[in-house]
One Martini backbone bead per residue (centre of mass of N, CA, C, O) as a GRO file, in nm:
protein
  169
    1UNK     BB    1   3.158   6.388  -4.089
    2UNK     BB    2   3.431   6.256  -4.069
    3UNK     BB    3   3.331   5.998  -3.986
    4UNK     BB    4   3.195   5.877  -4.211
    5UNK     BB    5   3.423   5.879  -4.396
    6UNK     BB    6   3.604   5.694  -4.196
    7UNK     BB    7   3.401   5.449  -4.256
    8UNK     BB    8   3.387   5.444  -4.546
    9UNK     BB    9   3.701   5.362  -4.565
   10UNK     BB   10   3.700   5.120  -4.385
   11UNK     BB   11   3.484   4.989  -4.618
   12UNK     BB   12   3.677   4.981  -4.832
   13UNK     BB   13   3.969   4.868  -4.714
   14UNK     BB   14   3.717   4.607  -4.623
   15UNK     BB   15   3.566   4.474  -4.861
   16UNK     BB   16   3.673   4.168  -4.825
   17UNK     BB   17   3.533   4.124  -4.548
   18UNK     BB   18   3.270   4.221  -4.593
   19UNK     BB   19   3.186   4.007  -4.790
   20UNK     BB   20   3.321   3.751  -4.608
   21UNK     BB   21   3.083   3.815  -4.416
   22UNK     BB   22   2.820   3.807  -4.570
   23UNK     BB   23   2.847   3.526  -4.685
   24UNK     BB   24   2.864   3.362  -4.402
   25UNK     BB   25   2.571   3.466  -4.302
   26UNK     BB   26   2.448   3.323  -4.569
   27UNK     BB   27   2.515   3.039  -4.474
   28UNK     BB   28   2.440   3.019  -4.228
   29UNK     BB   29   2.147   3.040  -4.237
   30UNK     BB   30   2.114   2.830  -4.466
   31UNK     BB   31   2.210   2.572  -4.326
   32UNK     BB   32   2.009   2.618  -4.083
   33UNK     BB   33   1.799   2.617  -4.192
   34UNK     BB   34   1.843   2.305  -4.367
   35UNK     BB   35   1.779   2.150  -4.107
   36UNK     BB   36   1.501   2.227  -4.026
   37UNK     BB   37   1.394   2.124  -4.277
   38UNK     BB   38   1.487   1.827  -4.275
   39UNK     BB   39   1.404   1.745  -3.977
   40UNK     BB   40   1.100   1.904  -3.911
   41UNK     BB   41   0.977   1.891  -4.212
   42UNK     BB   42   1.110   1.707  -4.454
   43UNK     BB   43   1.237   1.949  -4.674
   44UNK     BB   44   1.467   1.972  -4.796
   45UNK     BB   45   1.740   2.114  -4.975
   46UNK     BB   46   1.862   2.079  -5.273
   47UNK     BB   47   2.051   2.324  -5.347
   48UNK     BB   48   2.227   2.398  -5.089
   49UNK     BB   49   2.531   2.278  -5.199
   50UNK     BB   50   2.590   2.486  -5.430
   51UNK     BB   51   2.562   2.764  -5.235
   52UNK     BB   52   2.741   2.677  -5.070
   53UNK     BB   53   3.007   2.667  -5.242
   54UNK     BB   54   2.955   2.959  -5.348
   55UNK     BB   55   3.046   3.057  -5.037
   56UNK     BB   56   3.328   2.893  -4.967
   57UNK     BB   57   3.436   3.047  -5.278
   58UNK     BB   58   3.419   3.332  -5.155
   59UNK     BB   59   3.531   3.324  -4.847
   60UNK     BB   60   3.820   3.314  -4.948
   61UNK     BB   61   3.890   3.462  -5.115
   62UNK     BB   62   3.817   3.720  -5.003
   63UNK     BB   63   3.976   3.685  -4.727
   64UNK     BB   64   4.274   3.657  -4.862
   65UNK     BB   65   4.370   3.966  -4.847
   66UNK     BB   66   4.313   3.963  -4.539
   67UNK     BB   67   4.569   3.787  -4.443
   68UNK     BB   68   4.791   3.973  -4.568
   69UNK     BB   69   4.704   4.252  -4.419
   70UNK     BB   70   4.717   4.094  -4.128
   71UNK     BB   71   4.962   3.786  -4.115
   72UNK     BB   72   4.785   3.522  -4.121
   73UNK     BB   73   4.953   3.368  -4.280
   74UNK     BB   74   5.128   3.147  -4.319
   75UNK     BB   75   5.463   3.095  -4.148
   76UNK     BB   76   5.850   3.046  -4.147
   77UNK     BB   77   6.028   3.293  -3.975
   78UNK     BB   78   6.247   3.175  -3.788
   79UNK     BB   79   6.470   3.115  -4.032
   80UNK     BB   80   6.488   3.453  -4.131
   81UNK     BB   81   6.549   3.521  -3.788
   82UNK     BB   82   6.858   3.394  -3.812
   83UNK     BB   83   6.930   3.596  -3.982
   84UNK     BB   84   7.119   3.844  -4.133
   85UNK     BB   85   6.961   4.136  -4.191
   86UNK     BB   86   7.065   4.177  -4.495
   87UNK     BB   87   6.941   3.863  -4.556
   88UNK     BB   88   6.665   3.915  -4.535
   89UNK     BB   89   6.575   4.111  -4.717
   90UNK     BB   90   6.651   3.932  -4.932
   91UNK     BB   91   6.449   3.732  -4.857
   92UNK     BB   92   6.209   3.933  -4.881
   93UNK     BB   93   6.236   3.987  -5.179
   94UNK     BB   94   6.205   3.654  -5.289
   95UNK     BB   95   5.933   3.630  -5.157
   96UNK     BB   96   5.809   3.828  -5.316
   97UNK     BB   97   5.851   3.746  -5.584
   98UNK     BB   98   5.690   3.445  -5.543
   99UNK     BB   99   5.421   3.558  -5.492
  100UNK     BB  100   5.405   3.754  -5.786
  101UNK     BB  101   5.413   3.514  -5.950
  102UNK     BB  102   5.218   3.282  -5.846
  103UNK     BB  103   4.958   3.503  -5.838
  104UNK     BB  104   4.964   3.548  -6.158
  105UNK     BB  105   4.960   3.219  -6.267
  106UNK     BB  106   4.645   3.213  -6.102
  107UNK     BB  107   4.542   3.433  -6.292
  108UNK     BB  108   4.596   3.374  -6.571
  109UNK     BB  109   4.419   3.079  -6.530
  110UNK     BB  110   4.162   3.193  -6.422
  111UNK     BB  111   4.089   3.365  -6.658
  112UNK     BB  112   4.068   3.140  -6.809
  113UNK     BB  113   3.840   2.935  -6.694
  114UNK     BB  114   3.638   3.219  -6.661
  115UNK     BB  115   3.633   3.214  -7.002
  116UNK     BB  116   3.518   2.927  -7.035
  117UNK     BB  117   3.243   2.930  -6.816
  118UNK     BB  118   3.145   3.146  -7.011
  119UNK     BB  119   3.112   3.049  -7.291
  120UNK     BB  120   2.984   2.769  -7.200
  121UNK     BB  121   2.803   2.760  -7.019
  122UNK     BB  122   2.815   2.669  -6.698
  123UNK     BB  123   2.640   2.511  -6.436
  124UNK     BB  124   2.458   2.403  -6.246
  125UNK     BB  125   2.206   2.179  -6.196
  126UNK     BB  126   1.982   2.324  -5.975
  127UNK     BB  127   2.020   2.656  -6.021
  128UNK     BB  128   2.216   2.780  -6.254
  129UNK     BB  129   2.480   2.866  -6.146
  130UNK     BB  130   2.734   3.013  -6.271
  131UNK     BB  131   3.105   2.944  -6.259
  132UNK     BB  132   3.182   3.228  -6.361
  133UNK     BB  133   3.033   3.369  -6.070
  134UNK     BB  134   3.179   3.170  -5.850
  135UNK     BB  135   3.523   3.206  -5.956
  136UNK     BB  136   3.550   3.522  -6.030
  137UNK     BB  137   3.652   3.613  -5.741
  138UNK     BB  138   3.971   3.576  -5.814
  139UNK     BB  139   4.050   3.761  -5.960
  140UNK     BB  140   4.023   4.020  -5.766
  141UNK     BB  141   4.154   3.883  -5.538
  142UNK     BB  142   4.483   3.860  -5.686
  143UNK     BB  143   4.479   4.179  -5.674
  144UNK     BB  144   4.446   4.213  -5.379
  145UNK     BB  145   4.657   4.027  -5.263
  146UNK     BB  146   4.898   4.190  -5.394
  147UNK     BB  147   4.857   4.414  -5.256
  148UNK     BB  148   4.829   4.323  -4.944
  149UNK     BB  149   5.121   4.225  -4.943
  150UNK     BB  150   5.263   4.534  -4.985
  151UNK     BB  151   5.144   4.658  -4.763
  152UNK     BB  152   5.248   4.476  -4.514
  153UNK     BB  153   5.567   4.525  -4.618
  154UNK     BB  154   5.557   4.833  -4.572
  155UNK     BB  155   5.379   4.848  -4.285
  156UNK     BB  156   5.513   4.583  -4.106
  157UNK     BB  157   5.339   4.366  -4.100
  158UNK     BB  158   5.300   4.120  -3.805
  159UNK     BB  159   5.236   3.860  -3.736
  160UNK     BB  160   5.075   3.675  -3.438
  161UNK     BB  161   5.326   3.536  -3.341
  162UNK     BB  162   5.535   3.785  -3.334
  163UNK     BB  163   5.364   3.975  -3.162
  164UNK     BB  164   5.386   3.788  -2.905
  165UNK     BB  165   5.658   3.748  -2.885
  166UNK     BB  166   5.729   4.073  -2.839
  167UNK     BB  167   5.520   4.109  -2.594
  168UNK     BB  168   5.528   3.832  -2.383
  169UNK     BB  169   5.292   3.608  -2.442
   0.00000   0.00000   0.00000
């Protein structure tokens, strides 16, 4: 009974990997489809470049909360492992403000734009799926990336360029 729990509690902990690989598995197959069928039977897909946007779309967001909770976004750690002790702190406090407010202000804005094409119904050409439904997954994305940045930060997740370094590979 336990164990269930715990693959539930890892696979909600995980849901936004859970998502970006769900939906990479389902490029990966219509990409695949999409050549089989244009090259051996000469059926495009027409649609095929849509469906791709809105998954190239999805997997982005959706994993990028998890790059945040697992330290592997780019970073120039150099710098501030150069500094004393203190001034790191310092540079950590500054750096979390900077995340926090970019992150904010990328949220109220994308709130704005899938308010509009919520209104507007604008939809792709093709398939006429909403766009709204397409660029909406930033929302909790954004909310995502702020906690999982936060969890990092708190459990003191290092990069994996970092993690190499401190292992001695």
């Amino acid at each position: 009974m336990k164990e269930n729990q715990f693959s539930l509690k890892s696979c909600l902990s995980n849901l936004d990997l859970v998502i970006a690989g769900v939906v990479l598995a389902i490029l990966i197959v219509l990409t695949f489809a999409g050549v089989i069928w244009r090259y051996f039977l000469s059926k495009p897909f027409v649609w095929l470049e849509e469906v791709q946007l809105a998954c190239m779309v999805w997997i982005v967001f959706a994993a990028a909360g998890a790059a945040f909770r697992l330290g592997n976004h780019v970073a120039i750690e150099m710098i501030v492992d150069l500094l004393p002790r203190f001034l790191q702190k310092i540079v950590q406090v500054l750096i979390s403000v900077v995340v926090v407010v970019v992150l904010g202000y990328l949220l109220y804005n994308t709130i704005g734009f899938v308010e509009v094409f919520f209104r507007t119904g604008r939809s792709t050409s093709i398939m006429k799926i909403p766009y709204w439904l397409i660029y909406g997954i930033a929302i909790p994305a954004y909310v995502d990336m702020v906690v999982s940045y936060f969890y990092s930060v708190i459990k003191g997740v290092k990069s994996e360029a970092k993690e190499a370094a401190s292992s001695g590979e």
